[in-house]
C-alpha positions as CSV (number, residue, x, y, z in Angstrom):
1,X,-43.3,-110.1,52.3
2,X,-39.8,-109.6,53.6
3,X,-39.8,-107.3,56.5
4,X,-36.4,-105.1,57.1
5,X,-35.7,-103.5,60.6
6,X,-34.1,-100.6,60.7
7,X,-30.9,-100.8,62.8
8,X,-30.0,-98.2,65.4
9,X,-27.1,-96.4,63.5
10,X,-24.4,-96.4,66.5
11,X,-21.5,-93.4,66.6
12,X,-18.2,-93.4,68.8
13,X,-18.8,-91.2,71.8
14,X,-16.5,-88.3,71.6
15,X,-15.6,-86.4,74.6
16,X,-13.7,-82.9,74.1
17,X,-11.9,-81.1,77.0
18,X,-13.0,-77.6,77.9
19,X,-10.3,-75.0,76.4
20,X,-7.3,-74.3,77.8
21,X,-5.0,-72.2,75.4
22,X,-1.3,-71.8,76.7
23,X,0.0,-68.9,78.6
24,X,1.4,-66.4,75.5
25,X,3.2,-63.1,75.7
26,X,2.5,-62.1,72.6
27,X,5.7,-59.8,71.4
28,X,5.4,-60.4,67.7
29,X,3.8,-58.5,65.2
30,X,0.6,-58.7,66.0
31,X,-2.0,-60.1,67.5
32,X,-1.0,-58.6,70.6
33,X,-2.0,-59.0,74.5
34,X,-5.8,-58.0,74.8
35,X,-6.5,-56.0,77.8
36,X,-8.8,-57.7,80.6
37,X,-11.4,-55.4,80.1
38,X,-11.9,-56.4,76.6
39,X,-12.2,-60.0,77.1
40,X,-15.1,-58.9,79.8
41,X,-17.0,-56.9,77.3
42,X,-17.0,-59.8,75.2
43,X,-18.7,-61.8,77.6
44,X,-21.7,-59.5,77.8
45,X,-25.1,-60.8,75.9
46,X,-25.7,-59.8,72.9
47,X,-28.3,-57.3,70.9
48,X,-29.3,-57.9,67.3
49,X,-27.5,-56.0,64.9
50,X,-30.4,-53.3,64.4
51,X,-31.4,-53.2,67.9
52,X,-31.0,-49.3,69.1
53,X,-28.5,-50.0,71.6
54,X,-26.0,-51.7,69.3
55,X,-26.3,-48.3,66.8
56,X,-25.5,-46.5,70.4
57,X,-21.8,-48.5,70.7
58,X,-21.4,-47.9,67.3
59,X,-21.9,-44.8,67.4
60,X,-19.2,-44.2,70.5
61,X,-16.9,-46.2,68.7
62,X,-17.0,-43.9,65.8
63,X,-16.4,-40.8,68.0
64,X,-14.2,-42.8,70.6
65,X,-11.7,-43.3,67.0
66,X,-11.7,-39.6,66.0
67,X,-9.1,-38.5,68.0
68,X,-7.2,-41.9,67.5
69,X,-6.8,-41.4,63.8
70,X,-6.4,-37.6,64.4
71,X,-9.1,-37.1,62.5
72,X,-10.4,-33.4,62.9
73,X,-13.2,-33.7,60.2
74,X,-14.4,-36.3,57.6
75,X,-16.1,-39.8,59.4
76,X,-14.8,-43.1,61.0
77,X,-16.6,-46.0,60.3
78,X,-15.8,-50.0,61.4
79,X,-15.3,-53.2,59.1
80,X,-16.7,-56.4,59.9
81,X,-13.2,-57.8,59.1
82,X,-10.0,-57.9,59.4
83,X,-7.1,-55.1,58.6
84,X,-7.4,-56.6,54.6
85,X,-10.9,-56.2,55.0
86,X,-10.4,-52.2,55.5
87,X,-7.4,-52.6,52.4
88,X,-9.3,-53.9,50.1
89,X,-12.7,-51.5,51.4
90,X,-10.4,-48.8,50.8
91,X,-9.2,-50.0,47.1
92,X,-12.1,-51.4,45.9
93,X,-14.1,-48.0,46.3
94,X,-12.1,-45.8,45.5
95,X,-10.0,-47.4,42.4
96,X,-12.3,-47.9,39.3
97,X,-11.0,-50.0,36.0
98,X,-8.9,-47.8,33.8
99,X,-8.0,-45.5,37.3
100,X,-4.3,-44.6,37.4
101,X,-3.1,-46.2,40.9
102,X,0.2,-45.1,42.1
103,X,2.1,-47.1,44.8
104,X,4.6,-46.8,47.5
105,X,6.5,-50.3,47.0
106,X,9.1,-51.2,50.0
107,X,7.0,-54.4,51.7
108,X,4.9,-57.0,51.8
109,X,2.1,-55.1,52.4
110,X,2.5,-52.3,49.5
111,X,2.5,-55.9,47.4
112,X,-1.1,-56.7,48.5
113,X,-2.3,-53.2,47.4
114,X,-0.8,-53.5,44.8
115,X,-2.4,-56.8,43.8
116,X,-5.9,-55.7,44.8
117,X,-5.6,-52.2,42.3
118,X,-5.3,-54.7,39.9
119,X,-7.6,-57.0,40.3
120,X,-10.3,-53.8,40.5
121,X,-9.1,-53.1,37.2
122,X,-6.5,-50.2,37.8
123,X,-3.7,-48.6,35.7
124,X,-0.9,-49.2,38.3
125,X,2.4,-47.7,39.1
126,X,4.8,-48.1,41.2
127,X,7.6,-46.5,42.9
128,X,10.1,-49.1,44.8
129,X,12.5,-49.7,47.0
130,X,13.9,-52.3,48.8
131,X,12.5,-53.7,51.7
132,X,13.0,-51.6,54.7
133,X,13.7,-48.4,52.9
134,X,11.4,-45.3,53.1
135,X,11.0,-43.1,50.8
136,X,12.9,-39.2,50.6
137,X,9.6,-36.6,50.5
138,X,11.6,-35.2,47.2
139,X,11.7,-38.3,45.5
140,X,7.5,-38.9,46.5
141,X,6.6,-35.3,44.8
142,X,8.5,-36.7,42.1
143,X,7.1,-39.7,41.5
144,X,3.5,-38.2,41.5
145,X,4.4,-35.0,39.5
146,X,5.3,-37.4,36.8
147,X,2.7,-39.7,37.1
148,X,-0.3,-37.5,37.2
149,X,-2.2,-40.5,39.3
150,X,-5.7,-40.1,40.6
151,X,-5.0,-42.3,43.7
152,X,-2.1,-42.8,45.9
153,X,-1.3,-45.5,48.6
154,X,1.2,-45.7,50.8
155,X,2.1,-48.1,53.9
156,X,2.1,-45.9,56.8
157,X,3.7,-49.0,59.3
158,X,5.2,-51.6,57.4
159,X,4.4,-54.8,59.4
160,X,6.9,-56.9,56.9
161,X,9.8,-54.6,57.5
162,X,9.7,-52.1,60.5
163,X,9.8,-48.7,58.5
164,X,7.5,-46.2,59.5
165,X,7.4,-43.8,55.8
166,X,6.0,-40.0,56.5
167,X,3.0,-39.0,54.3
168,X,2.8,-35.4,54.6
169,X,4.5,-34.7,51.1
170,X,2.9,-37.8,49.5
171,X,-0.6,-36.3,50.4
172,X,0.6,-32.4,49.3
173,X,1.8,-33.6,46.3
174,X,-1.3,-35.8,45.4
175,X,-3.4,-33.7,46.2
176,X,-1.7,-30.9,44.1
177,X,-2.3,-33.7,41.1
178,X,-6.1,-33.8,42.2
179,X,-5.3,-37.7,43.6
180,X,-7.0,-39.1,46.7
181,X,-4.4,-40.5,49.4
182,X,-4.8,-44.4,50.9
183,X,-2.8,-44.7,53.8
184,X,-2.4,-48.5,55.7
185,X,-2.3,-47.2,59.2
186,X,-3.2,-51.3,60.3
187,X,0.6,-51.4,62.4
188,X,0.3,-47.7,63.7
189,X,-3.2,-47.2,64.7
190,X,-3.2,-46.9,68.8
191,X,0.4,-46.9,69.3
192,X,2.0,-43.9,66.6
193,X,0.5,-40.7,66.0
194,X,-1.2,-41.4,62.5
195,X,-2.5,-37.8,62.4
196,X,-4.6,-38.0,59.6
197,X,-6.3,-34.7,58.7
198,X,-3.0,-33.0,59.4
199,X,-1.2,-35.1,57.2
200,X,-3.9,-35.1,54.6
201,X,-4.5,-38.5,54.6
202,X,-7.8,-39.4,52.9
203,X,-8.5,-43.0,53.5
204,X,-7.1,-44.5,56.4
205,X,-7.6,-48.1,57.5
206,X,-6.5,-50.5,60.2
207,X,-7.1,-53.5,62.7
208,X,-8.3,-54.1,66.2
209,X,-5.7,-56.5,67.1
210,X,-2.5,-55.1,67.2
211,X,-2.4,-51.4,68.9
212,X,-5.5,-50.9,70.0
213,X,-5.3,-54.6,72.1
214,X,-8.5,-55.8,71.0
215,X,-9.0,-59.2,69.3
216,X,-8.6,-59.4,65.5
217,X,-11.9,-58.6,63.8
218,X,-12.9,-55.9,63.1
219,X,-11.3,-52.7,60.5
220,X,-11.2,-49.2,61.9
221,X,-11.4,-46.7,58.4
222,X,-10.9,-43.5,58.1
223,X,-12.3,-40.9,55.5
224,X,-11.8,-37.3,55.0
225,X,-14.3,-34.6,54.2
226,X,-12.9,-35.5,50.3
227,X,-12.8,-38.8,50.3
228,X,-16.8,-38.5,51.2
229,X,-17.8,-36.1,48.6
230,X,-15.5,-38.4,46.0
231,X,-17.8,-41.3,47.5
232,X,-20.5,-39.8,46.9
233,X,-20.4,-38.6,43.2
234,X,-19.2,-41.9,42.3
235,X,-21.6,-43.3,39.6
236,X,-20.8,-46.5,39.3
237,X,-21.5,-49.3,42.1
238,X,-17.6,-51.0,43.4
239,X,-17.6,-54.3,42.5
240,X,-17.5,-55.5,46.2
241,X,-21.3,-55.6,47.8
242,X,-20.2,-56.4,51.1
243,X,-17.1,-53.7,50.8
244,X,-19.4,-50.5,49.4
245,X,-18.7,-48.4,51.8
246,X,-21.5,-46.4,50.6
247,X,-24.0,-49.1,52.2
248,X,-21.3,-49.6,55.6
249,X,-21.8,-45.9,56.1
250,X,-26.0,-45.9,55.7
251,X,-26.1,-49.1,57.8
252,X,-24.1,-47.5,60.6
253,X,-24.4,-44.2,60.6
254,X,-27.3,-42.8,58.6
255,X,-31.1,-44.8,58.1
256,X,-29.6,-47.9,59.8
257,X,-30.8,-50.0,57.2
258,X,-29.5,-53.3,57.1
259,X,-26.6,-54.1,55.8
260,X,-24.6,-57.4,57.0
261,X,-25.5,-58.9,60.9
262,X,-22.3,-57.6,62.4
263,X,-20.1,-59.0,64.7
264,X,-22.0,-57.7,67.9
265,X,-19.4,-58.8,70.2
266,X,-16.3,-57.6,68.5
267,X,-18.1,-54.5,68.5
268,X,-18.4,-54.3,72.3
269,X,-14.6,-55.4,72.4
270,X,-13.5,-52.4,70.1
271,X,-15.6,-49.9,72.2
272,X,-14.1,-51.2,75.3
273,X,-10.7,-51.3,74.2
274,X,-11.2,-47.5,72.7
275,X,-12.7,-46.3,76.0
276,X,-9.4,-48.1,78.0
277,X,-7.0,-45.6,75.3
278,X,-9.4,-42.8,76.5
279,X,-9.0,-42.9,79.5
280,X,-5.0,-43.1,79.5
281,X,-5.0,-40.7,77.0
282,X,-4.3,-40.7,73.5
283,X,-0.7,-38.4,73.3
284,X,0.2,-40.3,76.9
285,X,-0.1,-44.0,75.2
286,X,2.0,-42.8,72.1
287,X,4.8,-41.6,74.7
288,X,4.8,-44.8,76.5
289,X,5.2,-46.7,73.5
290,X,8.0,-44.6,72.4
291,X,9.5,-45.0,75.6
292,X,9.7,-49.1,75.6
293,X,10.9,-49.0,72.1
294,X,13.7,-46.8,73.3
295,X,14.2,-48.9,75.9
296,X,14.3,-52.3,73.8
297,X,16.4,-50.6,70.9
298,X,19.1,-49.6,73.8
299,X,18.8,-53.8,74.9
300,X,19.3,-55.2,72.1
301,X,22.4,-52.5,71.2
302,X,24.0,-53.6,74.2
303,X,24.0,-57.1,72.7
304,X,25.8,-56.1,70.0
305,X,22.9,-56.3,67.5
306,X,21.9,-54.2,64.8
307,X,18.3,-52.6,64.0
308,X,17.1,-53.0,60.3
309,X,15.6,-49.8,60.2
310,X,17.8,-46.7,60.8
311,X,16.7,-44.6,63.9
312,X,14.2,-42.0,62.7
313,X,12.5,-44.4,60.3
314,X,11.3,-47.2,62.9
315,X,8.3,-48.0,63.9
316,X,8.0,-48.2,67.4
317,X,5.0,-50.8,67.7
318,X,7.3,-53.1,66.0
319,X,10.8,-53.7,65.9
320,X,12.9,-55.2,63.1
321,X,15.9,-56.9,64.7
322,X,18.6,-58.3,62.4
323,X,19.3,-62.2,63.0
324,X,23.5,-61.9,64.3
325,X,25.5,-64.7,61.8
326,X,25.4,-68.1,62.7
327,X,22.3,-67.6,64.9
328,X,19.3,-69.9,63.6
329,X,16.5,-67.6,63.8
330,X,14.1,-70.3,64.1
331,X,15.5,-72.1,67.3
332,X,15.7,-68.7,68.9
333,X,11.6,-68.4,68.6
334,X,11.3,-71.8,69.5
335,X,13.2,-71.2,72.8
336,X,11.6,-67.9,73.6
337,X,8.0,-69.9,72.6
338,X,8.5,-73.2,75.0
339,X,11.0,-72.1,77.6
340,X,8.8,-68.9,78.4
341,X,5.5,-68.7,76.2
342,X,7.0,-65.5,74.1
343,X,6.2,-65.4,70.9
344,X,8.0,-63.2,68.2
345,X,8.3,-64.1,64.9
346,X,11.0,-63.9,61.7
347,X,10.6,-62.0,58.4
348,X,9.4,-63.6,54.8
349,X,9.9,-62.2,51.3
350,X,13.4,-61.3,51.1
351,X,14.0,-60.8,54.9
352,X,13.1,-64.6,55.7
353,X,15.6,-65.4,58.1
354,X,17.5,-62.2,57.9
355,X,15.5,-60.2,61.3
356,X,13.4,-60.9,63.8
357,X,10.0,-59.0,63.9
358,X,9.5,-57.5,67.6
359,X,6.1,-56.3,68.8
360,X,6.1,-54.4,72.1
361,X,1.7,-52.8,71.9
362,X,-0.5,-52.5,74.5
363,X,-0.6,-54.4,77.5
364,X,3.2,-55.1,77.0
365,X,4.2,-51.6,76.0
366,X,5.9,-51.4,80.2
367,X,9.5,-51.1,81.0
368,X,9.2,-54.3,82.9
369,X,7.6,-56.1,80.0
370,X,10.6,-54.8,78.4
371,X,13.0,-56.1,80.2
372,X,11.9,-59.6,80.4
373,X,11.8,-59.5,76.7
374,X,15.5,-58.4,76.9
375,X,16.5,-61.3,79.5
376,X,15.0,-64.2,77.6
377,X,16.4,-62.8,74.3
378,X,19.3,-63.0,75.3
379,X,19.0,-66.5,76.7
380,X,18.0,-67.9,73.3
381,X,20.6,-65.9,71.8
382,X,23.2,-67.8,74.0
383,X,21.5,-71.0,73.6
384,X,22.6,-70.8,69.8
385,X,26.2,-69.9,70.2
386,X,25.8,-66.1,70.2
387,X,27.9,-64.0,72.0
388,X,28.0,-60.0,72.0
């Protein structure tokens, strides 16, 4: 009998070096600077995700987001997921097949709605414009008069193009139609009023990682006293399990019964990051970031360069800065990324290469913040030729 040995199998020895991630001042659209007493919270142990105390944060989160929404009545709840998380939550519950969906068009952003009424089976139309328009409130009551729809979204902060579009007569004239109002607040959450109830938003969702200055992660939602009762005479289950927002709301607000094994961590970064905006004061952090967008909009004049947006319709979270001719936009980011670890970034869709997209949230949101931004701008600018 033949006898075969085993041999030892033998595998290179791989050594990997602790993490160091570069120095970043993160100035584009988002994620943006985290504040140092979120990255603490994340470093405290963990609780299961049915343990009493974790129910505790959540619930402070959900109160701590009231008044950052502006929302006088209705609930907040929290995603386990990113900002498209809380789009396609928002869509896929409220937007049954054969629903008439009506749509704000001027972005990238309106695109994905769009995309995801369809896929849930919806009867959609749109209104559009180009990109970086807003729309007129006469033209919005329009638009829904005429289309009788049963729900409406708009883009709130357009992250693609800078505009900042007003909702109040999109919600009066839905809900005049009997339509329910979807509002993507994920750019204006934390650093613009979003104002919900008295706008008559609905639904309202978001991120954590842009103004609020908490890692990317979770989806903040908001949903009115109507939006509840539609929820909850809905007969038919949403097509999305992990989405029902039906089961989100039970698991974290009512029995507790499980739902998913949440993200216990993010949730300690949110709370954290919402107690930080509490304790500056909600109206007080909109007025500083109103202030620095001032500030960098009066910089970047004095350069000679031009704003996408016209004044009234910006956002001030995030700036849409036209690229000056003969400028190659993507050598200016690379400067501003290796010469001085800022990063910004450039439009896509049919602004690629046509503006730079500017974040000034959070930590950054400070006149002197501000005015580095400005210096090294206009470093890179030179570097390529440009001259005011």
């Amino acid at each position: 009998m033949t006898v075969i040995s085993a041999q030892k199998e033998t595998r290179p020895t791989t050594t990997y070096s602790p993490l160091a991630p570069p120095r970043r001042y993160l100035f584009g659209p988002g994620p943006s600077m985290v504040h140092p007493r979120v990255y603490e919270a994340l470093s405290k142990p963990i609780v299961g995700h049915l343990d009493p105390y974790f129910f505790g944060v959540m619930q402070e989160i959900q109160q701590l987001l009231k008044p950052v929404f502006g929302a006088d009545d209705g609930v907040t709840m929290v995603i386990s997921g990113t900002g498209s998380a809380g789009m396609e939550a928002s869509v896929a519950n409220f937007v049954e097949p054969g629903t008439k969906f009506a749509v704000f068009a001027n972005g990238y952003f309106c695109d994905r709605i769009t995309e995801m009424g369809k896929r849930q089976g919806a009867s959609v139309v749109r209104l559009e414009k180009p990109w970086g328009d807003t729309f007129a409130d006469q033209e919005a009551v329009d638009f829904i008069r005429r289309e009788q729809p049963q729900v409406v979204a708009y883009v709130h902060a357009e992250t693609s193009t800078g505009a900042l579009q007003s909702g109040r007569a999109i919600c009066s004239a839905a809900h005049d139609v009997g339509a329910l109002v979807i509002a993507d607040c994920v750019t204006s959450l934390g650093g613009i009023p979003v104002n919900a109830a008295k706008t008559g938003i609905d639904v309202a969702y978001s991120c954590s990682q842009k103004g609020l200055s908490c890692p990317p992660g979770l989806s903040p939602m908001f949903l009115s006293s109507r939006a509840m009762n539609w929820l909850g005479s809905r007969t038919s289950s949403p097509r999305s399990w992990y989405l029902d927002l039906k089961l989100i709301y039970d698991y974290s607000t009512v029995s507790h019964r499980y739902h998913h094994t949440a993200p216990i961590s993010m949730f300690y970064a949110l709370r954290e990051a919402l107690v930080v905006i509490a304790e500056e004061g909600i109206e007080n952090r909109w007025e500083r970031h109103r202030r620095c967008h001032e500030a960098f909009v009066k910089g970047v004049e004095a350069m000679g360069l031009r704003m996408l947006v016209p004044e009234g319709q910006r956002i001030w979270t995030l700036n849409t800065v036209s690229v000056p001719q003969g400028v190659d936009e993507a050598k200016v980011k690379s400067r501003l990324l290796e010469e001085e670890g800022i990063e910004i970034l450039g439009g896509f869709g049919p602004l690629a290469g046509k503006v730079f997209r500017i974040g000034i949230m959070g930590p950054l949101a400070t006149e002197e913040h501000v005015q580095f931004l400005l210096r090294e701008l206009k470093k890179s600018l030179a570097s390529q030729g440009y001259r005011p």
